[in-house]
C-alpha positions in Angstrom: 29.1 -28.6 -16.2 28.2 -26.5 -13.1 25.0 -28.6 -13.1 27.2 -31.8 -12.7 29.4 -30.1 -10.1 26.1 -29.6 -7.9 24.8 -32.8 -8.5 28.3 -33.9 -7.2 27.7 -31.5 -4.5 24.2 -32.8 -3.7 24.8 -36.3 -3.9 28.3 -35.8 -1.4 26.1 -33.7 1.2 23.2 -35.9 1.5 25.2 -38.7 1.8 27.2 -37.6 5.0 24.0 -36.1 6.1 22.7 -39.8 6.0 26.0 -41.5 7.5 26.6 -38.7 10.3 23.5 -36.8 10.9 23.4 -32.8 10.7 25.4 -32.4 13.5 28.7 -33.7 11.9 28.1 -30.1 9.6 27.8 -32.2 6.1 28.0 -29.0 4.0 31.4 -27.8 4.9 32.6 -32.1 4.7 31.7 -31.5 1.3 32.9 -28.3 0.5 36.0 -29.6 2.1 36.3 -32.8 -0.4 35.2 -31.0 -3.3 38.4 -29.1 -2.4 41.1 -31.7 -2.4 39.5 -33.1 -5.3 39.8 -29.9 -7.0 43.8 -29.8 -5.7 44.0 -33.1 -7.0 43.0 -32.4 -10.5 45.0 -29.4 -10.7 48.4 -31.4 -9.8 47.6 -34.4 -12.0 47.5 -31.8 -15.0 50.8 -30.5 -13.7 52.1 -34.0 -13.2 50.9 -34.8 -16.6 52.5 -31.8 -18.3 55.8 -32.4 -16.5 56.0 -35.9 -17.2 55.5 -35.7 -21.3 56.8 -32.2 -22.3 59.1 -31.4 -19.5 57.5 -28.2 -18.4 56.7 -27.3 -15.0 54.1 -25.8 -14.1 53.5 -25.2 -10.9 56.5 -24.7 -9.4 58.4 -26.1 -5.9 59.7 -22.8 -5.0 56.3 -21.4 -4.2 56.2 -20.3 -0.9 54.0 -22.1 1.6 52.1 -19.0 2.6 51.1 -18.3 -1.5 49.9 -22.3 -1.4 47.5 -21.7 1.4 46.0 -18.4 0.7 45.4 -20.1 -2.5 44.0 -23.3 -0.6 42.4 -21.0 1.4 40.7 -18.8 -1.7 39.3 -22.1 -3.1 37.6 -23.1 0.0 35.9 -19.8 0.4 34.8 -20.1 -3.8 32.6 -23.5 -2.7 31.9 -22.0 0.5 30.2 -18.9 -1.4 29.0 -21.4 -4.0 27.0 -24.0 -2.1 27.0 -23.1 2.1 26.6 -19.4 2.5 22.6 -18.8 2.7 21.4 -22.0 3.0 22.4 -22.6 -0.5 22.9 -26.3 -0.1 19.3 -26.7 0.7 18.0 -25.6 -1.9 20.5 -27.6 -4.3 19.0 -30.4 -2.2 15.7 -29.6 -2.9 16.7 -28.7 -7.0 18.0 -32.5 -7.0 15.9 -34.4 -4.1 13.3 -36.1 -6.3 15.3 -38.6 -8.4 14.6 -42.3 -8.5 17.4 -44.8 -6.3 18.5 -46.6 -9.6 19.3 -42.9 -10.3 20.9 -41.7 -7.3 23.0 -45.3 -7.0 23.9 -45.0 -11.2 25.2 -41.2 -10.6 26.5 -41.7 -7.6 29.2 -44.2 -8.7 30.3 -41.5 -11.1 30.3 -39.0 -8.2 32.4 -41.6 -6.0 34.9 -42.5 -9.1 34.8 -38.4 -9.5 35.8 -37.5 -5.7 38.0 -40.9 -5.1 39.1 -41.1 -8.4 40.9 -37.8 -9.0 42.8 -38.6 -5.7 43.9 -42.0 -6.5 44.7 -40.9 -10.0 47.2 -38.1 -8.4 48.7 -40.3 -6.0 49.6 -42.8 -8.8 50.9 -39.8 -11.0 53.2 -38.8 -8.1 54.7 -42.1 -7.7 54.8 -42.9 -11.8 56.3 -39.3 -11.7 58.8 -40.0 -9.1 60.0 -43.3 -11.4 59.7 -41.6 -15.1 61.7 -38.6 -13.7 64.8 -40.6 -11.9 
């Protein structure tokens, strides 16, 4: 699993690397989306749980500044994971050699992965929003 997770890493950075160059800092873009798809996955489990046995789990009554230390805590995790001592170069090195039929096959299930898990909670919210009134 944590090998897939860098892959998804690996495969995210070197692609923004390639669209924006170096300057554009493609290590914390990533750590950034890895993040929101992280968030994403997390309410679509709530979103799931509320919507077939009625339990909430994460609740609205949270308050905003317990949300974004949280937010906050998560970002720091990847940042400690994959930025902080050049870490993501050497996960680019780890992964670099691959063939393009396997970089394009496993980067459509990094794409369905990152894009995926934030489409799928978007259409939860709204299929939520209609079960629930």
């Amino acid at each position: 699993m944590w090998k897939a997770y860098k892959y998804t890493y690996y495969w995210l950075y070197t692609w923004q690397k390639k669209l924006w160059g170096e300057i554009d800092l493609p290590q914390y873009n990533v750590i950034l989306g890895l993040s929101l798809s992280f968030f994403a996955i997390l309410g679509s489990i709530a979103i799931i749980v509320d919507i077939f046995i009625d339990v909430m789990i994460i609740s609205t009554e949270i308050p905003k500044a317990k949300v974004l230390a949280f937010n906050f805590g998560v970002l720091i995790i990847h940042h400690f994971l994959f930025v902080q001592n050049g870490k993501y170069k050497k996960i680019e090195q780890e992964f670099k050699g691959e063939s393009k039929e396997e970089r394009k096959r496993k980067g459509t299930w990094v794409l369905l992965y990152t894009f995926g898990s934030l489409a799928f909670f978007i259409f939860l919210m709204i299929f939520g929003i209609w079960v629930k009134h």
